[in-house]
Residue frames as qw, qx, qy, qz and C-alpha x, y, z in Angstrom:
[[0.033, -0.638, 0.307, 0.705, -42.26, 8.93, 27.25],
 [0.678, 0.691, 0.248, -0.033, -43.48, 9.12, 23.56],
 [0.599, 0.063, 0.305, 0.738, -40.68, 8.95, 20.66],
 [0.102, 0.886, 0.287, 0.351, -43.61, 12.08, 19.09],
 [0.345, -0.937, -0.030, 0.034, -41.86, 14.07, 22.10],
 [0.481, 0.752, -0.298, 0.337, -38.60, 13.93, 21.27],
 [0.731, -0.670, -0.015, 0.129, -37.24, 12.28, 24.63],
 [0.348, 0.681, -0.522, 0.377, -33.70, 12.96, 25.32],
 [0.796, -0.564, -0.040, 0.216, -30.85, 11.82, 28.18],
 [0.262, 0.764, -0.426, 0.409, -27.38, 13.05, 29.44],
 [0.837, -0.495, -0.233, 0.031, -24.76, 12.66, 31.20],
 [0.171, 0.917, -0.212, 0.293, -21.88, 14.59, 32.39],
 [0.873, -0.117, -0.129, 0.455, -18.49, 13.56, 34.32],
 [0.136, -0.954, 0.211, 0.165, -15.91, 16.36, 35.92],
 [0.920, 0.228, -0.055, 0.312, -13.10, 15.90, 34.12],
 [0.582, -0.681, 0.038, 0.443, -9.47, 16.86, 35.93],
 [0.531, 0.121, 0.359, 0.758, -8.14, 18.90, 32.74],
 [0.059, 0.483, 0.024, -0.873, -8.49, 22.61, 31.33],
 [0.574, 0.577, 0.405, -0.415, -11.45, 23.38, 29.29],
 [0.454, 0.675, -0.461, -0.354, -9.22, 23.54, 25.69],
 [0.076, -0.309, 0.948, -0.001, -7.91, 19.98, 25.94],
 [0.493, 0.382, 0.681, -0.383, -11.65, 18.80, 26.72],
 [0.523, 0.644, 0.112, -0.546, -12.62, 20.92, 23.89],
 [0.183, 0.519, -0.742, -0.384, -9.87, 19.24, 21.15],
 [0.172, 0.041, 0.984, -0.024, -10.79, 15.93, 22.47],
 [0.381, 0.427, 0.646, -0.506, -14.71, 16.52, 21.61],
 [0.494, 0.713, 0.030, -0.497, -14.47, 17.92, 18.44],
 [0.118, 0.465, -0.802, -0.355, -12.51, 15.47, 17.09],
 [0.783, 0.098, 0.102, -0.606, -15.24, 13.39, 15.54],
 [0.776, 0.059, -0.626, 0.051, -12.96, 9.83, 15.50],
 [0.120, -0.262, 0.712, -0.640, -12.45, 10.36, 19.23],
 [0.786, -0.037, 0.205, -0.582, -16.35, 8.71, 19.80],
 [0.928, 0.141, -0.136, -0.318, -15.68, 5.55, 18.22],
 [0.207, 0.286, -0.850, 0.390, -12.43, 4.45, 20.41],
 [0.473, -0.179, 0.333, -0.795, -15.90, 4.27, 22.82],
 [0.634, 0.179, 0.099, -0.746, -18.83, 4.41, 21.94],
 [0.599, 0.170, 0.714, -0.320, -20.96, 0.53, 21.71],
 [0.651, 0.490, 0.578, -0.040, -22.31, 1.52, 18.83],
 [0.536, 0.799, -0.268, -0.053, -20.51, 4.17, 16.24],
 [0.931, 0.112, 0.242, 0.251, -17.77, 2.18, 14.68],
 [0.460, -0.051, 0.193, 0.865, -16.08, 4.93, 12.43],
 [0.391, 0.790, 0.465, -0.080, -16.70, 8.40, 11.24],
 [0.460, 0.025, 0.403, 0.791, -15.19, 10.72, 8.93],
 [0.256, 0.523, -0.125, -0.804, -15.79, 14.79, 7.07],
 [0.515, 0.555, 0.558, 0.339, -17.56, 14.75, 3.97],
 [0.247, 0.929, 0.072, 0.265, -17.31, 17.54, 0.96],
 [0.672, 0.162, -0.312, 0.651, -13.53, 17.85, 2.04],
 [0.446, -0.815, 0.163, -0.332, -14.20, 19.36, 5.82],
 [0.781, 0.081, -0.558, 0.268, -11.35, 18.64, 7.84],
 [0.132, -0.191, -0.741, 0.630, -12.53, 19.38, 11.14],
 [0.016, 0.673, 0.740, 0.018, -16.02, 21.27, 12.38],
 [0.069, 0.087, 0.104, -0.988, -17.78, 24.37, 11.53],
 [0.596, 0.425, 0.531, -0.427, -21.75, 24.90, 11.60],
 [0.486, 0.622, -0.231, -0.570, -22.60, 23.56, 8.28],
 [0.068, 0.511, -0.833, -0.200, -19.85, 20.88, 7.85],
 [0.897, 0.030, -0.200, -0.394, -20.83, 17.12, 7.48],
 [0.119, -0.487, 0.862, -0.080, -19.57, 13.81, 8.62],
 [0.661, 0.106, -0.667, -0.326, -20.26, 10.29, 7.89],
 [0.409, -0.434, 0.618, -0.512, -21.09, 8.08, 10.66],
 [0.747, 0.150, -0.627, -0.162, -20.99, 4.34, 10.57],
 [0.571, -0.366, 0.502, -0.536, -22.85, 2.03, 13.06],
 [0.503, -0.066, -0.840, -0.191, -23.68, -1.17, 14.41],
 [0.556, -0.214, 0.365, -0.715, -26.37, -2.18, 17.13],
 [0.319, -0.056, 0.930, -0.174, -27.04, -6.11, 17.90],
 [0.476, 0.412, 0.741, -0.234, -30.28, -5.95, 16.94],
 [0.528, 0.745, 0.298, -0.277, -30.16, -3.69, 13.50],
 [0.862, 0.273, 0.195, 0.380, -27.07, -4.70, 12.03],
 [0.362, -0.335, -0.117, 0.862, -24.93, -2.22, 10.44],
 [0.173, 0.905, 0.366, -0.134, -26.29, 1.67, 9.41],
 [0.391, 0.306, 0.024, 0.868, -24.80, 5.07, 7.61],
 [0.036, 0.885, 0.451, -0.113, -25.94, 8.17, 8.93],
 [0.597, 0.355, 0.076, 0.716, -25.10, 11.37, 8.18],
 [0.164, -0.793, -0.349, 0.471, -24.66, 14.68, 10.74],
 [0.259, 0.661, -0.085, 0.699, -24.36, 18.28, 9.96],
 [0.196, -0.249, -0.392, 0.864, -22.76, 20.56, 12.79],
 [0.166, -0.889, -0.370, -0.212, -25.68, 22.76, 14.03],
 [0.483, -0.871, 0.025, -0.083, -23.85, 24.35, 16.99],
 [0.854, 0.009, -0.099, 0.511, -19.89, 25.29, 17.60],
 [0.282, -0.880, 0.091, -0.371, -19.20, 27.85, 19.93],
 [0.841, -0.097, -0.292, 0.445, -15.56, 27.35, 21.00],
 [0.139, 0.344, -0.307, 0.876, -15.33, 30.95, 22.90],
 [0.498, -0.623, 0.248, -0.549, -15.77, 32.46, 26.15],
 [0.291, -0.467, 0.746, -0.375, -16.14, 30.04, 28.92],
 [0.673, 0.312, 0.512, -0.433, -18.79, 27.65, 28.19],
 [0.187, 0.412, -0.651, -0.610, -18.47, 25.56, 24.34],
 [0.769, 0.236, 0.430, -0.411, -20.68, 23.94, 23.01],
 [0.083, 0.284, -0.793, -0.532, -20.60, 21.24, 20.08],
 [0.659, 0.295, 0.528, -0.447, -23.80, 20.20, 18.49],
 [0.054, 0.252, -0.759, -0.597, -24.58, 17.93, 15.80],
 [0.770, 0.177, 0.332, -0.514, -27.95, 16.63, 13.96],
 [0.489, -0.121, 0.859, 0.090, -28.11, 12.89, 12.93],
 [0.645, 0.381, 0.060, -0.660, -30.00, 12.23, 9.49],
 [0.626, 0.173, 0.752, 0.111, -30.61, 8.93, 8.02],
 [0.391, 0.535, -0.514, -0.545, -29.54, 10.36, 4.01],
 [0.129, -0.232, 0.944, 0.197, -29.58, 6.74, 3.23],
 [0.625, -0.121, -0.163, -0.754, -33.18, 6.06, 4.05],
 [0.150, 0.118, -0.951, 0.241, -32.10, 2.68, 6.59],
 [0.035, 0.228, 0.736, -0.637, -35.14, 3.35, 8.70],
 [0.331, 0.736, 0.360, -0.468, -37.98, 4.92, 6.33],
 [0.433, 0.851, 0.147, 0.256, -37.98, 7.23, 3.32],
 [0.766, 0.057, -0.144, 0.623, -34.71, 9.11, 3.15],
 [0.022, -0.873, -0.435, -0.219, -34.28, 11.86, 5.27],
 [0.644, 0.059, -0.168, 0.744, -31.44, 13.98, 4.76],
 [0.009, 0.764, 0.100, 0.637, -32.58, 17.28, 6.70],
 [0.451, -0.049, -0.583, 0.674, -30.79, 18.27, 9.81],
 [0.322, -0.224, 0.155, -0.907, -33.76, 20.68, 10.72],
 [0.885, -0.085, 0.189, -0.417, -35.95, 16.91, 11.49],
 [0.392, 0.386, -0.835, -0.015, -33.01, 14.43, 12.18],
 [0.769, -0.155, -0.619, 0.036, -33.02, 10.80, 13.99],
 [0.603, -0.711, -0.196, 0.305, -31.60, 12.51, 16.76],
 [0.111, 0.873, -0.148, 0.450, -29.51, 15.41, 17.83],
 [0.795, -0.095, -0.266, 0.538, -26.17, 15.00, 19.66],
 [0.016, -0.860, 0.286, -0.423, -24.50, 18.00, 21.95],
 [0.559, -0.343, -0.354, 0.667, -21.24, 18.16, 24.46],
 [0.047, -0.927, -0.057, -0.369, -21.43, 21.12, 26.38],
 [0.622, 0.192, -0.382, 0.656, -17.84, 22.11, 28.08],
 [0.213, -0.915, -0.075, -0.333, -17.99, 24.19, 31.36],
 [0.425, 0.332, -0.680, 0.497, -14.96, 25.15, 33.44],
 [0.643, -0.620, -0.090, -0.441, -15.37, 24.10, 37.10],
 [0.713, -0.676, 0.186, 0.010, -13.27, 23.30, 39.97],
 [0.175, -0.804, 0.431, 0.370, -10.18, 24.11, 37.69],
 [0.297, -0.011, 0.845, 0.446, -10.33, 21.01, 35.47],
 [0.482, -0.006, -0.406, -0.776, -14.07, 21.04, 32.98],
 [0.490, 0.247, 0.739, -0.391, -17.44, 19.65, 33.86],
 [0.061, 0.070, -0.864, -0.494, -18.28, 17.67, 30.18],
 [0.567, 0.280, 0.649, -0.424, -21.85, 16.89, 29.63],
 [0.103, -0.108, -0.838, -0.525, -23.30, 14.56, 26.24],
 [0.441, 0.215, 0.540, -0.684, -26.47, 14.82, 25.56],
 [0.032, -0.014, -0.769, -0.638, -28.98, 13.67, 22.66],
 [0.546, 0.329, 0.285, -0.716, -32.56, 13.95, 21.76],
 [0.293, -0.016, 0.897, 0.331, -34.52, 11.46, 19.57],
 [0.431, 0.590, 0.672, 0.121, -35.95, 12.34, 16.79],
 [0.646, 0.113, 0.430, -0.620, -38.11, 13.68, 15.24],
 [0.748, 0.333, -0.446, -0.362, -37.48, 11.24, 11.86],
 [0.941, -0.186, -0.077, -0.271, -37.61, 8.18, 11.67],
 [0.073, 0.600, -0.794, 0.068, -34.88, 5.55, 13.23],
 [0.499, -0.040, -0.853, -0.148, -34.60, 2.20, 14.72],
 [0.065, 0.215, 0.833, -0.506, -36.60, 2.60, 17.39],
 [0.380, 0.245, -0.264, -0.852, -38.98, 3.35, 14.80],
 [0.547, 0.104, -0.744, -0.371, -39.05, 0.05, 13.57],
 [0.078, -0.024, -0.961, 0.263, -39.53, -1.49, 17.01],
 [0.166, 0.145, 0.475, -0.852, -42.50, 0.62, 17.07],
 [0.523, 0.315, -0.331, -0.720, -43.80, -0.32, 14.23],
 [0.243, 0.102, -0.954, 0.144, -43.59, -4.14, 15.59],
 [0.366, -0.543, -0.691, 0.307, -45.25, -3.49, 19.08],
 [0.099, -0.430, 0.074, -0.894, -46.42, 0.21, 19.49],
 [0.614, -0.662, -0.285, -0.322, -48.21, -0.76, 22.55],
 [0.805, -0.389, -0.206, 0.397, -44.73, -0.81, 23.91],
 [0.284, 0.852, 0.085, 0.432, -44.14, 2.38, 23.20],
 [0.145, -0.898, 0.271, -0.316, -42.86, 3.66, 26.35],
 [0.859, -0.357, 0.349, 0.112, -40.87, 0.78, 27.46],
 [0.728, 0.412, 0.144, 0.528, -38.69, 0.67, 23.72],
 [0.059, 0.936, -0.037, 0.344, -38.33, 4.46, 24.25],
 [0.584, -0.727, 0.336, -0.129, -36.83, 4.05, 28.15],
 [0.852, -0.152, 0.223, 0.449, -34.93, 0.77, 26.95],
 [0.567, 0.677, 0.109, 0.457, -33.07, 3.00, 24.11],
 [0.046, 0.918, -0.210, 0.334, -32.51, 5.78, 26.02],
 [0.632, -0.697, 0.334, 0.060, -30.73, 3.76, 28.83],
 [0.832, 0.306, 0.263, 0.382, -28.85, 2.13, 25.94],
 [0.249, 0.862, -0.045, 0.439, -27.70, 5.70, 24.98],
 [0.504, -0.825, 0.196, -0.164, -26.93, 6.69, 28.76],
 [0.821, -0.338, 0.301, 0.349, -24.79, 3.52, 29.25],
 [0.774, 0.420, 0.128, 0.457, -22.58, 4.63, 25.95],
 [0.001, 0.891, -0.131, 0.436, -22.27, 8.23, 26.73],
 [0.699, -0.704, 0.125, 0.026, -21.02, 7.04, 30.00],
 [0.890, 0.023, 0.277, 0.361, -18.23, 4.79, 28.35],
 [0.599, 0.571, 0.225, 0.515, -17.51, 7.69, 26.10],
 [0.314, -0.858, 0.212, -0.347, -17.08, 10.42, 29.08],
 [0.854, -0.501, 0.108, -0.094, -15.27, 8.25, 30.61],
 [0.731, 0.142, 0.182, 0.642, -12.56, 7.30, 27.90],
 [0.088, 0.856, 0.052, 0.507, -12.78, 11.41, 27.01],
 [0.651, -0.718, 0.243, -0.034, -11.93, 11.84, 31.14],
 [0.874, -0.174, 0.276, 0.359, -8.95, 9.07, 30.94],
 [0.539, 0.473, 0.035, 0.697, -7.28, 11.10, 27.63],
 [0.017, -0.946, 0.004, -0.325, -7.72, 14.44, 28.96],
 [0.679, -0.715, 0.163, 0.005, -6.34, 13.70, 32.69],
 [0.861, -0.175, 0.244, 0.411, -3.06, 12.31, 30.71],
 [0.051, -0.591, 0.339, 0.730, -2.48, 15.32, 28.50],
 [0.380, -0.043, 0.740, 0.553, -3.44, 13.81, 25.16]]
C-alpha cells in the first residue's frame, strides 16, 4: 500500500448500550485521549463548545518517535439522526510540523470517522481513518527510506488499529456502565 493512495484501517466493537449514549460518548472530543497512545489532549477552537460540520478543535500529540505535534480538525460529517450517525473529522497540520503548512480540511493528514449502528439492542461502533493526502509523519519516514514505502505504511496503520482498539474498548467499558 502507497501513502499516494490514501490507505485507511478500522475497527469496530459491539457495544452493550443504546445508540444515544454511544453517540454522547463519541462526540465528546476529550473522551479519545482517556485512550488513545497517542492524542494527549484536545479542545474547540473559535468558541465551539461541542460539534457541528464546520467547527474546529485542537489536537495535541505525542508518538515515541516524533515527539510532540498540534494538529488541527474541522468536523466534515455529523449526522446524529435516524438510525445510523456518523461523526467525521479531517486532521490538518495548520502548524506546518511535517512540511509546508497545511491548514485545508479538503487535503488533510488524515481523516477520522465513528460510525454508530444499532444492532442486537446495544450499538455496533466502528473508527475508522484514512491517511492523507498531506503531508505527516509518515511522511518524514518516507522521506528517510522510500524504498520502504510499503512496510512504514502497514507499520503505521497497525499502530493506528492497535489505538482504535484501546479507544473502542474504553468507549465499550463507559457506555456498558451508563456514563
Amino acid at each position: 500500500m502507497r501513502y499516494a493512495e490514501g490507505p485507511s484501517v478500522h475497527c469496530d466493537i459491539h457495544i452493550g448500550a443504546a445508540v444515544p449514549l454511544v453517540w454522547e460518548l463519541v462526540t465528546d472530543i476529550l473522551l479519545p485521549a482517556r485512550f488513545s497512545p497517542e492524542l494527549r489532549r484536545a479542545a474547540w477552537l473559535d468558541g465551539a463548545e461541542g460539534p457541528r460540520v464546520g467547527a474546529r478543535f485542537e489536537g495535541r500529540n505525542h508518538h515515541r518517535l516524533l515527539g510532540e505535534w498540534r494538529t488541527v480538525s474541522h468536523v466534515t460529517e455529523l449526522d446524529g439522526t435516524g438510525g445510523r450517525r456518523v461523526f467525521a473529522w479531517a486532521v490538518t497540520d495548520a502548524d506546518g510540523r511535517f512540511g509546508d503548512p497545511a491548514p485545508d480540511p479538503a487535503r488533510p493528514m488524515a481523516a477520522w470517522r465513528y460510525e454508530l449502528t444499532p444492532e442486537d439492542g446495544g450499538t455496533r461502533l466502528r473508527q475508522s481513518a484514512r491517511l492523507g493526502p498531506a503531508r505527516s509523519g509518515v511522511s518524514l519516514s518516507l522521506d528517510r527510506w522510500p524504498d520502504r514505502e510499503e512496510e512504514i505504511v502497514a507499520a503505521r496503520l497497525e499502530e493506528l488499529r492497535t489505538g482504535m482498539g484501546t479507544t473502542l474498548a474504553g468507549i465499550k467499558s463507559l457506555a456498558e456502565r451508563g456514563a
